[in-house]
Structure formats: C-alpha cells, structure tokens
C-alpha positions in Angstrom: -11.0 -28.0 5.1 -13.0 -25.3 6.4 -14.0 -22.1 4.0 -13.4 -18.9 5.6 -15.9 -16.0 5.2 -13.9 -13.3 3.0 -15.5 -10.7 5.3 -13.7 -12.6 8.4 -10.1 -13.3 6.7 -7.3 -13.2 9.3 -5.3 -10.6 9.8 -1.6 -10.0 11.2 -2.0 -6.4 11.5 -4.7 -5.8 14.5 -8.1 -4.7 13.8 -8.4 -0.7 12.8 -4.6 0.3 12.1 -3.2 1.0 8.7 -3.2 -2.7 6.5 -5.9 -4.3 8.9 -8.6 -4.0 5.9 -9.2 -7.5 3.6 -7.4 -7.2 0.1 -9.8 -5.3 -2.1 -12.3 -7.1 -4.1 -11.7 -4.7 -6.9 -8.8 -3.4 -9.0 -9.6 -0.1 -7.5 -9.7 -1.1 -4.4 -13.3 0.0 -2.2 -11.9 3.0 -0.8 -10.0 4.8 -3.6 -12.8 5.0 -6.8 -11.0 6.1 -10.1 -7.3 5.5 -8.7 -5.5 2.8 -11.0 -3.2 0.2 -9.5 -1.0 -2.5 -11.0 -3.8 -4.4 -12.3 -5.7 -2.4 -14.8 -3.0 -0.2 -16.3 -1.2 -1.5 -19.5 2.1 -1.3 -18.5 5.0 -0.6 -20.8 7.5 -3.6 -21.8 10.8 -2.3 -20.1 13.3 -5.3 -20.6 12.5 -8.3 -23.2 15.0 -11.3 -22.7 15.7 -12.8 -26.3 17.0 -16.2 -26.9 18.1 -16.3 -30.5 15.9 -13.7 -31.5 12.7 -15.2 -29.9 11.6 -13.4 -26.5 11.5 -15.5 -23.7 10.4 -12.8 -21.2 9.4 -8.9 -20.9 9.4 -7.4 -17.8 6.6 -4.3 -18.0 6.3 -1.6 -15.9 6.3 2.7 -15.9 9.0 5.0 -14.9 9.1 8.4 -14.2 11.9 11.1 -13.8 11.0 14.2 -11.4 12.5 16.6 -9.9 10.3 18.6 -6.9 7.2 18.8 -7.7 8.0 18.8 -11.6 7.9 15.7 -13.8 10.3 15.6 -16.3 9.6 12.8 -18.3 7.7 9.8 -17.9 6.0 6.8 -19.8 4.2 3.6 -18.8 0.7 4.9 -17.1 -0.2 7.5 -14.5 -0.6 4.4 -12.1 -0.7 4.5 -7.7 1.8 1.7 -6.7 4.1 1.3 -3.5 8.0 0.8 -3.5 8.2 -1.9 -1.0 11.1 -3.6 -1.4 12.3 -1.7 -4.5 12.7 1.4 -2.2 15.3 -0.5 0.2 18.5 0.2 -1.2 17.5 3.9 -1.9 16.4 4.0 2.0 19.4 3.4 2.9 21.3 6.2 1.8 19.7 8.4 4.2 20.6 6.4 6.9 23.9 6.4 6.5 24.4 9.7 8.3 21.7 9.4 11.0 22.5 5.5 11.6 26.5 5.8 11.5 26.3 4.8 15.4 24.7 1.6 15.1 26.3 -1.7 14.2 25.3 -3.4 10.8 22.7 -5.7 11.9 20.4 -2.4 13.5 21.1 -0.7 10.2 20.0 -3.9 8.3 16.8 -3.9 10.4 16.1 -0.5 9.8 14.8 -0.9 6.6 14.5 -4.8 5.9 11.8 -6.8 5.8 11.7 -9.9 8.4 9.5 -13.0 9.6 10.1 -11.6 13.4 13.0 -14.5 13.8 14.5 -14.5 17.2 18.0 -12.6 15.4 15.4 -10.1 13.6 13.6 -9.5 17.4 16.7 -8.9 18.9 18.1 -6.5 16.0 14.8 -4.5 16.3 14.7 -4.6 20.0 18.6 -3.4 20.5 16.9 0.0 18.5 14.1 0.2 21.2 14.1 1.2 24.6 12.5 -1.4 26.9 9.3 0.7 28.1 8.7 0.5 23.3 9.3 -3.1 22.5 4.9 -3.3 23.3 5.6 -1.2 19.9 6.7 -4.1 18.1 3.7 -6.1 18.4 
C-alpha cells in the first residue's frame, strides 16, 4: 500500500476555499495559537449511565446559557467547537417561515448532511437555478 505524504493528503474540498487545509497536526490547530478545542480541555461529565450502581458510560462535555452578548451561566471549559450536526434540528426552526414553499425533501436538504446520492443531487438542484448547479461542485 502506498504511504501518502501528510503534506499531500487528498482533499474533497478544492484547493484554497474554506476546509481545503490538512487536519491540524496540533490540538491547537497551526493557525489559531492559544484557542482550545475538543482535545485539550477537560470536559465536564454531563450524563453517567449506571448499571446497578456501577457506571457503564459518561458522556462529557460544556454547556453554556446566553442571552445577547451576555452569558448567563456556564460550566465545562471556555472551549472553540462547531455544532455540526447538533445545530440541525435548531436550524430548522428558522426555516420554517422562509422555506414554507418548498416541499419536504428541499427543506430536508437545506440543512442535512449528504454523500451527494443521486435523490440528495436532485433535492439540492430543485433549490438551484440551472446557470448555479456549477455551485454544487
């Protein structure tokens, strides 16, 4: 099997946009010095699964309450992480004003994630004029 060279890993997103850069080699990441992520910050246990008194698993993580710019209470780390998934059902509500038009699989593709199936394609295309679908690539 042949070894690639991390500085040439491939790359689904093309070269120079946003997510084109290798994974970072650090916890910091190279372009962000003294910013925490998810893997140096001792996270808080949230939920611990018990069976007969003996934990089986603990989910850990931080959670914050805010309101504006004010944060009302919070505990787990002062950490930099990204919703992704998480965020879908909340990006939904939104939607549900601006997308009331469309029918439920454009609303689904509107904020889903998807392996670019040929039913996902269409869904995003139906949103798209013709002259945009170059957008998609």
């Amino acid at each position: 099997m042949k070894e690639i060279n991390p500085n040439d890993r491939p790359s689904s997103v093309s070269a120079g946009r946003p997510g084109s850069a290798v994974y970072p080699t650090t916890p910091l990441g190279e372009k962000f010095e003294n910013i925490p992520t998810g893997r140096d910050v001792e996270w808080e246990p949230l939920v611990d699964f018990r069976r007969m008194d003996v934990s089986e698993n603990t989910i850990h993580g931080a959670v914050a309450w805010a309101h504006g710019d004010e944060i009302i209470h919070s505990f787990g780390g002062n950490v930099l992480v990204y919703g992704r998934s998480m965020m879908k059902p909340l990006m939904m509500k939104p939607f549900v004003e601006v997308l009331k038009d469309l029918d439920w699989k454009q609303k689904a593709i509107s904020c889903s994630s998807h392996n670019g199936d040929t039913e996902h394609v269409a869904a995003a295309q139906s949103l798209l004029t013709e002259s945009e679908w170059g957008l998609m690539q």
